[in-house]
N, C-alpha and C positions, 0 to 999 in steps of 0.2 A: 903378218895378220894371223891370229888364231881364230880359227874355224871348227863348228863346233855343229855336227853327226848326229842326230837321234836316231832311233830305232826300238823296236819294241812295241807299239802302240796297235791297237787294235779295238775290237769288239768282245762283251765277254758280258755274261749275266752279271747282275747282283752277287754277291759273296763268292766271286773269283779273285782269281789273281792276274796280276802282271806285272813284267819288269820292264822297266825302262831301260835304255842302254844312251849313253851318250862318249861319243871319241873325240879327241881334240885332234888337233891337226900337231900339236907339238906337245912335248912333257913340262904338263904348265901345274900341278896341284901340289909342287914346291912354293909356286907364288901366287896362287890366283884362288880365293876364294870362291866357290861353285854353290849352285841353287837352282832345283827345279820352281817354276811357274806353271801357273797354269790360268787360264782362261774360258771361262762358258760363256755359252750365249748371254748375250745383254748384262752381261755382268764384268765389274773391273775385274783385272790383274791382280792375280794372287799370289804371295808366296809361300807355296807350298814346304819349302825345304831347305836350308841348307847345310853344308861342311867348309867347315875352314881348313888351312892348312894346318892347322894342328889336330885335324879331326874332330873339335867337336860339334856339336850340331844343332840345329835349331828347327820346330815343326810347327805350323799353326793348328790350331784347336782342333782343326774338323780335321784331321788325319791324325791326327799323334795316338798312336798306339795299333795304326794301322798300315802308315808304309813307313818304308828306313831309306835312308840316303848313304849312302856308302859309295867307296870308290876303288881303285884296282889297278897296281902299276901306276904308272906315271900320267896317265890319257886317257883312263875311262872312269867316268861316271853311271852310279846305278841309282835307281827309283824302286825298290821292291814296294807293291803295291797288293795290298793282302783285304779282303772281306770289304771288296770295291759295294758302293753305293751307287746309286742313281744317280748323285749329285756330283760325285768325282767324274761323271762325262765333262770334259773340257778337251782343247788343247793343250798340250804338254810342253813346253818350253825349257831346255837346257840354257844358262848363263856361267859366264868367268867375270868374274871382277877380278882384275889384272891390275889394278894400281898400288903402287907401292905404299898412299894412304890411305889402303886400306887398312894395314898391319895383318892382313891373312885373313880377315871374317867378310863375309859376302858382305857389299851394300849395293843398296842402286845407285848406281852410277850412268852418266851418260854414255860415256866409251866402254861402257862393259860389252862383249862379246855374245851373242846368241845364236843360239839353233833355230833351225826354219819350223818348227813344233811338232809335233804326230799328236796325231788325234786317239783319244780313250773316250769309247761310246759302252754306258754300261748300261744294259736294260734289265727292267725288271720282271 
């Protein structure tokens, strides 16, 4: 079973920063598609981000040009989060898609793996 670490989350004005960190429990981002979520109040699940295993990456609207997704060694997952908003307050959620159809690129899937979230509160 891969288990899956955040850390990094915090409190922080408007036009901070932050990084996320997320560790796997094994050396999985040879096969496992990864992606931050994230979740506010009374609002659906979002995908904020992902990398596939061949690196490249995908961003939704309201962040792209504002965090990167990258990773590091075999096991860690990053969030860099730059010129935060009000509205990037959610939960943060690290995911693995681990299925062999996926071919390498995140999807949702039901067996995918998750982290237990950290919370990003950004005030103005």
């Amino acid at each position: 079973q891969v288990q899956l670490v955040e850390s990094g989350g915090g409190s922080v004005q408007a036009g901070g920063s932050l990084k996320l960190s997320c560790v796997a429990s094994e050396n999985i981002f040879s096969r496992c598609g990864m992606a931050w979520h994230r979740q506010a109040p009374g609002k659906d699940r979002e995908l904020a981000s992902s990398i596939s295993i061949f690196s490249t990456t995908t961003y939704a609207d309201s962040v792209k040009g504002r965090f990167t997704i990258s990773q590091h060694n075999a096991n860690t997952l990053y969030l860099q989060m730059n010129n935060l908003e009000t509205d990037d307050t959610a939960v943060y959620y690290c995911a693995a898609d681990c299925s062999p159809l996926s071919g390498g690129y995140y999807q949702s899937r039901s067996d995918n793996y998750w982290g237990q979230g950290t919370q990003v509160t950004v005030s103005s």
